[in-house]
N, C-alpha and C positions, 0 to 999 in steps of 0.2 A: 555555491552551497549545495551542498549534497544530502537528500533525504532518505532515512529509511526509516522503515516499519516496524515495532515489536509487538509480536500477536502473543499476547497473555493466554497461559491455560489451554494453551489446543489439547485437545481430547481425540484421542487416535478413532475411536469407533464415534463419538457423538457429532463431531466438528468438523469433519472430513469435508463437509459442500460448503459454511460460511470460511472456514478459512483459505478451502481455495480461493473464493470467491475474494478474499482480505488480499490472497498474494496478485489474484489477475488483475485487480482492482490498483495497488498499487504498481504495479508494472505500468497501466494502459493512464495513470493517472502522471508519470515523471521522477516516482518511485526508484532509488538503485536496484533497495535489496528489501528481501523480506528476512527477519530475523524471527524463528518457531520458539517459544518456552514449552513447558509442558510437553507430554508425552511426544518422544520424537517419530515422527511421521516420514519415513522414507519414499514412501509411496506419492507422497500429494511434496514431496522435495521433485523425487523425477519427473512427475507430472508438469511440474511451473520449469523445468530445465528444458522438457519438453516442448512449450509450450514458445519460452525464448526461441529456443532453436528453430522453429516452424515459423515463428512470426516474427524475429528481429531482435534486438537491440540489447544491451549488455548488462540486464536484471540480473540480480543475485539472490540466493536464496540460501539460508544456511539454520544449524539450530543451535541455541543455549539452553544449559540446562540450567543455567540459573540465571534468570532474567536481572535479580537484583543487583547481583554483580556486575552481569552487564552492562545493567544504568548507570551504578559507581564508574564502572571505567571508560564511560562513553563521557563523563561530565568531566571526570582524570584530565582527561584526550580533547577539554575544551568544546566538545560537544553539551546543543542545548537537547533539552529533554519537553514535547509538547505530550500531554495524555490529554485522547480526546473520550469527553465524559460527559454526561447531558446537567452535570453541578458546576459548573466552567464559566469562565466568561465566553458573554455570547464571539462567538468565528466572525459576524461581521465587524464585533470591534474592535478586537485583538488581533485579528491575521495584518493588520498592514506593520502594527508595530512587530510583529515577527519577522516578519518580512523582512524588518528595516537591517535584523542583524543578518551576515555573511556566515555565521556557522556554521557548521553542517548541525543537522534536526534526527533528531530518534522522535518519532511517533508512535505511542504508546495506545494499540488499540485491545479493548479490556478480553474479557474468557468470564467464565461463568460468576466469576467473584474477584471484583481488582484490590490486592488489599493496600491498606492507609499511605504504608510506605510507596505510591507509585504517587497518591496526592501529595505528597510532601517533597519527595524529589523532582520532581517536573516542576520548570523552570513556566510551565505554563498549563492550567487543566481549563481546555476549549470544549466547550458546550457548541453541539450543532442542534439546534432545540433543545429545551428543558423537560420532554417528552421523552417516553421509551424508546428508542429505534435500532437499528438496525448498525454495528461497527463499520458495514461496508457503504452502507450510507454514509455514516459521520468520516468515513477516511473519505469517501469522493468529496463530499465536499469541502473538505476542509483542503484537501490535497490541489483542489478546482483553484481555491479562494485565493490560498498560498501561492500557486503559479499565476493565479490572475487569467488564470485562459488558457496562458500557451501550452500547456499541454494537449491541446486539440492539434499543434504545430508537431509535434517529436516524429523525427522519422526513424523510426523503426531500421536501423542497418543490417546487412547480411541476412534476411528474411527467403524465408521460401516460400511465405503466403504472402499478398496483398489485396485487402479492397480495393475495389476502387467501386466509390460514391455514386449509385446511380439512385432513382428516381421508381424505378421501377425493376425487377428479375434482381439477378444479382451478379456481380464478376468479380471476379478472384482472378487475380494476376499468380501464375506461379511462376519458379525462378526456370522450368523449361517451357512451360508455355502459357496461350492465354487463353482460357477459357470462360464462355459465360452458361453461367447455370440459369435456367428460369424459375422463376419465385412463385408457385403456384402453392 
């Protein structure tokens, strides 16, 4: 099953830090690709190509300009359609019967106003609390819930950064050498 991302309504001047924050979010989350509606943003595109490129693994990032259509032809193409919305069945008890299907998922994260037609095509609209928050919140955890964990596992291929887990300072593995920085 193959998951991606559609971020509703990005706004080139207003939305430049949560939507990155959407794209890094679902990359470090098991994410393919981020798919951009709304004003197309080249700048925070190179930035998340950038971002692959320094730290691994084969994230996609691309834009539509018209979101709707893309849903139509994502469901065309036997693809399921999840929009996560705080009006939704609760994540804890709908993600395992997601889970259960093999299709590949468009995750549908909202922009300043999602309209009706994105609740009536979604094949599922998951609440992560019934509470105001955050899109990049409700993509981790819904993204968490989905993989069940193993996204903590995804190795990062062909990377030119890596942590590596310490306890204390910090080290960064590069792809010519190793160095530890201290965390002061």
């Amino acid at each position: 099953m193959k998951v991606n991302v559609l971020r509703l309504d990005h706004r080139r001047v207003r939305d430049a830090r949560i939507t990155t924050h959407v794209c890094l979010t679902a990359r470090a989350f098991g994410a393919s690709k981020v798919i951009l509606s709304g004003d197309q943003d080249k700048k925070i595109m190179e930035n998340v190509r950038d971002v692959v490129k320094r730290w691994g693994g084969n994230f996609e990032i691309d834009y539509c300009k018209r979101w709707d259509k893309f849903i139509d032809e994502w469901k065309r193409n036997g693809g399921e359609v999840i929009h996560l919305t705080m009006y939704g069945e609760a994540v804890q008890n709908i993600t395992g019967i997601i889970r259960e299907s093999t299709k590949d998922k468009l995750v549908v994260v909202g922009g300043s106003r999602v309209p009706s037609k994105v609740y009536q095509e979604s094949d599922w609209n998951v609440s992560v609390t019934n509470q105001p928050h955050s899109e990049v919140a409700a993509l981790s955890i819904f993204l968490h819930t989905l993989f069940d964990g193993k996204e903590y596992e995804i190795d990062f291929k062909n990377s030119e950064l890596k942590i590596i887990p310490t306890a204390h300072g910090k080290k960064v593995l590069t792809k010519y050498k190793n160095s530890e920085i201290d965390d002061q």
